[in-house]
VEXMI-258384 format. One line per field, with one value per residue (C-alpha): residue in one letter; x, y, z; residue number from 1. Coordinates in steps of 0.5 Angstrom, whole numbers, always signed. Layout:
<sites>
zavo	c(A|...);
east	c(X|...);
north	c(Y|...);
up	c(Z|...);
lumdren	c(NUM|...);
</sites>
This chain:
<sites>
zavo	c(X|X|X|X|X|X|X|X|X|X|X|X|X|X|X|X|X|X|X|X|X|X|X|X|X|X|X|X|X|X|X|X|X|X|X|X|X|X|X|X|X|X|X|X|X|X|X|X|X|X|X|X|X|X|X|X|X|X|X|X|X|X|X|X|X|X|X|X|X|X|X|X|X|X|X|X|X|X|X|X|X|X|X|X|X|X|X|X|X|X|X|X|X|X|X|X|X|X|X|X|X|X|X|X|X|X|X|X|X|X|X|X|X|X|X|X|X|X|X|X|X|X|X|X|X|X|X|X|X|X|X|X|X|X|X|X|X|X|X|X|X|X|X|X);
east	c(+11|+8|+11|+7|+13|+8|+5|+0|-6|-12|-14|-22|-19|-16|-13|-17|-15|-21|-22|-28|-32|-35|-42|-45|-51|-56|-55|-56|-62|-61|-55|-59|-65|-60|-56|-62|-67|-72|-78|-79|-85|-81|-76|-82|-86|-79|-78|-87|-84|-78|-82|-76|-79|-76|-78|-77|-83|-82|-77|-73|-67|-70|-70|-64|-62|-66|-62|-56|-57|-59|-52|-50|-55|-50|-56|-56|-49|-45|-42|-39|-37|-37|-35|-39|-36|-36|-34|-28|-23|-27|-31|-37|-43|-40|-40|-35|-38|-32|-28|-24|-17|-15|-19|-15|-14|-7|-5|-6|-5|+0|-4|-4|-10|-11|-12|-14|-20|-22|-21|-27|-31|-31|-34|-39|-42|-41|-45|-51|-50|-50|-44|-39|-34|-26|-24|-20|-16|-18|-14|-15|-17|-24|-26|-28);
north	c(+70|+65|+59|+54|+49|+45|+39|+41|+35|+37|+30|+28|+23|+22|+16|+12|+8|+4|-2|-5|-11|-12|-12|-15|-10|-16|-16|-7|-9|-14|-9|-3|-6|-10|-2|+1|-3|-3|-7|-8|-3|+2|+3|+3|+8|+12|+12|+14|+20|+22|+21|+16|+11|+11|+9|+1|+3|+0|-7|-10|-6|+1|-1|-2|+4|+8|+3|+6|+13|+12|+9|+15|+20|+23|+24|+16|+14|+17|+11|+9|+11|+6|+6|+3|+0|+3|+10|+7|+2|-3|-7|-7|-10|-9|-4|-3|-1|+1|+7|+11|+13|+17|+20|+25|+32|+35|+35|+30|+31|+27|+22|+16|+12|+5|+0|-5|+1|+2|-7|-7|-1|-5|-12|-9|-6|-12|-16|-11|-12|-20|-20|-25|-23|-22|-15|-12|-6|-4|+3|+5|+11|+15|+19|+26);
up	c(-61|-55|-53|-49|-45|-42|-44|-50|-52|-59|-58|-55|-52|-44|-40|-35|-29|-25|-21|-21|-22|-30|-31|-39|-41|-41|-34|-33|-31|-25|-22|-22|-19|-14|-13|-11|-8|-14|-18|-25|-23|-20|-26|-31|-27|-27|-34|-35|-30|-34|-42|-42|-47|-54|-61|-56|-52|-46|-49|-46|-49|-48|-40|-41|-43|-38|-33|-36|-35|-29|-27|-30|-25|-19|-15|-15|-16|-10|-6|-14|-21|-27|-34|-41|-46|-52|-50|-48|-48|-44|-50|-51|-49|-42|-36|-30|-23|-18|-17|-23|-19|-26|-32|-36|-36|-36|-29|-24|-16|-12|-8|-3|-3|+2|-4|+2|+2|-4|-5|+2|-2|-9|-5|-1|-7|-12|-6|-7|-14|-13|-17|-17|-23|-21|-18|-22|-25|-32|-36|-42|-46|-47|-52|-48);
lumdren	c(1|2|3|4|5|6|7|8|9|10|11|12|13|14|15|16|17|18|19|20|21|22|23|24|25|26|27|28|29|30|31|32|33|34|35|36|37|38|39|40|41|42|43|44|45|46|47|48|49|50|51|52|53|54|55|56|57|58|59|60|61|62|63|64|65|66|67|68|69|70|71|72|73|74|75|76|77|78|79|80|81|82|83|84|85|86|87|88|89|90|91|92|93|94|95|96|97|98|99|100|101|102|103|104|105|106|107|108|109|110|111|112|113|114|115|116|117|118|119|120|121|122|123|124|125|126|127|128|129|130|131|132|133|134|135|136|137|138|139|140|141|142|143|144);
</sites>
């Protein structure tokens, strides 16, 4: 018979510690388009590319979505990292843009990391972002 003497886990669901700045889902639209240097135009001419629209066809809600997804895309999203609520337990209806210094997994690295760095990084990104909400540091648990 096997004995595991290590830490065993069934569970979908990890821990998470981010520091960042919260955005609400009614302004994802506004964000991405500050993030990335884009037009109403652009992000519709990307989703037509992409045969993004959904049953919503081009609403503001579908946007939304598409603007969503491309926070998620690494390809666009190499200088941050960002969380949405829902899926964690950040609430819903809110999305935090920062830099996630735990996620999960069984065994975690020794690490030293400057907070003043880190705090510097998050500003020039919530200035880019015109957003003006407190910087702080969120954990909590996600469903993997």
């Amino acid at each position: 018979m096997k004995i595991r003497t290590g830490f065993v886990s069934n569970s979908s669901s990890s821990s998470f510690v981010i520091v960042g700045f919260k955005v609400n889902d009614d302004d994802v639209i506004e964000t991405v388009k500050a993030l990335f240097g884009l037009s109403n135009e652009d992000i519709l001419k990307q989703m037509k590319e992409n045969d993004y629209y959904s049953k919503h066809m081009g609403t503001k809600k579908d946007i939304n979505e598409f603007c969503m997804e491309l926070l998620y895309e690494k390809e666009n999203n190499k200088e941050f990292d960002f969380m949405r609520g829902g899926d964690s337990d950040i609430p819903d209806g809110e999305i935090i843009i920062g830099k996630i210094l735990a996620d999960g997994g069984e065994y975690m690295e020794s690490t030293v990391t400057n907070a003043s760095t880190i705090v510097e990084d998050i500003k020039k990104i919530q200035e880019k972002s015109n957003n003006n909400e407190n910087i702080n540091i969120y954990t909590g648990t996600r469903a993997c």
